[in-house]
VEXPA-999088 format. One record per residue: y, z, x negated of N, C-alpha, C, CB in turn. Coordinates in steps of 0.02 Angstrom, whole numbers, plus 50000, padded with zeros to 5 digits. Glycine has a CB too. Layout:
BEGIN
YZXYZXYZXYZX
...
# end
This chain:
BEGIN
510755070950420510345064950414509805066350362510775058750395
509245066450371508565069450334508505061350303507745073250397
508455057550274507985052750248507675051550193508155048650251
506895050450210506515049450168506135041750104506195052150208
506375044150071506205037550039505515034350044506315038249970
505325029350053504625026850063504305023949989504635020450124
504765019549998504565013049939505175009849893504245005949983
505225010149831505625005849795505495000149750505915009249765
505944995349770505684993349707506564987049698504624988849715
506484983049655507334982049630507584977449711507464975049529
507284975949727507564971349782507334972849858507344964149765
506974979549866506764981949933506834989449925505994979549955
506834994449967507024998149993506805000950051507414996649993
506185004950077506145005450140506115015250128505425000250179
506475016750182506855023350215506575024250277507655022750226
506415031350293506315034350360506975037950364505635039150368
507065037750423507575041550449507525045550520508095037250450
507545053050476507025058050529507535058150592506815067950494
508195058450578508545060650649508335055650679509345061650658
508535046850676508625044150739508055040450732509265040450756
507495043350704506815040450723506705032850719506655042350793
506805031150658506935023950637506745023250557507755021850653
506405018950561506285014450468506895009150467505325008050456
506945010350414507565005350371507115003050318508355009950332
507344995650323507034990550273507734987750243506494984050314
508124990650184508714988150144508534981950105508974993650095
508604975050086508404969850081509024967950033508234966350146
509324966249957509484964349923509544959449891509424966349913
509974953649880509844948949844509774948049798510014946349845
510034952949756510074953949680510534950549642509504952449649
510744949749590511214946049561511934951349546511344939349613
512334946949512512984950949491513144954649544513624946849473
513344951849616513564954849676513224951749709514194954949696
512694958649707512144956949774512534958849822511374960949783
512254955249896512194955249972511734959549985512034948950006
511694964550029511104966850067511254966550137510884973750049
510484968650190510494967250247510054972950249510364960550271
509994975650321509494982550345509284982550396509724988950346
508814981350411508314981550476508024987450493507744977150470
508344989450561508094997350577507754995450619508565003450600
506944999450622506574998350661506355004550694506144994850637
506315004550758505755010050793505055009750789505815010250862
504705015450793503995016150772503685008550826503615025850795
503705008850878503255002450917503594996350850503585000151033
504264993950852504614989850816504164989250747505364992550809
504024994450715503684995450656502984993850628503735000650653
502694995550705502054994850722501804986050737501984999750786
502344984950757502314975950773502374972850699503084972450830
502774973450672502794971750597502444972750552503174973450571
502024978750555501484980250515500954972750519501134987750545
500764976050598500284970350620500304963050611500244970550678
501034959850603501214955150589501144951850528501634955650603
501284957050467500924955150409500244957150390501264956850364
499984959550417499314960550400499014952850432498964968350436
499414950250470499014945550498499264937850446499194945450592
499824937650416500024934550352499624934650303500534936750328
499534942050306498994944150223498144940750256498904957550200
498054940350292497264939050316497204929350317497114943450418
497994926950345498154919450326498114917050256498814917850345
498204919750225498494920250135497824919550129498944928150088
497314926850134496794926550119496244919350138496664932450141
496374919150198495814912750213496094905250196495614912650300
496724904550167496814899950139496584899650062497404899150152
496374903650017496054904049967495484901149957496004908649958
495074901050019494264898650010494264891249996493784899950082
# end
């Protein structure tokens, strides 16, 4: 299992994972005994989500004006 770390930070986590061709998004609650959850995505899967927040981040943005 090859995986590559992407991004950290205390409460996210995102992983490539070269064998089965999938991003992992590890999601933490934090606290004494955190919960986590992991969303494996395939590249199209990945690709939809990207797009999805970029389209959040462009909402965000035009609610500023």
């Amino acid at each position: 299992m090859a995986w590559k770390p992407i991004y950290e930070s205390e409460q996210l986590s995102l992983i490539v994972d070269d064998d089965k061709q999938v991003a992992m998004l590890e999601v933490s609650s934090g606290g004494f005994v955190p919960s986590y959850i992991t969303f494996h995505w395939s590249e199209q899967e990945l690709a939809e989500i990207i797009q999805a927040l970029q389209n959040a981040q462009q909402e965000l943005k035009g609610n500023r004006a």
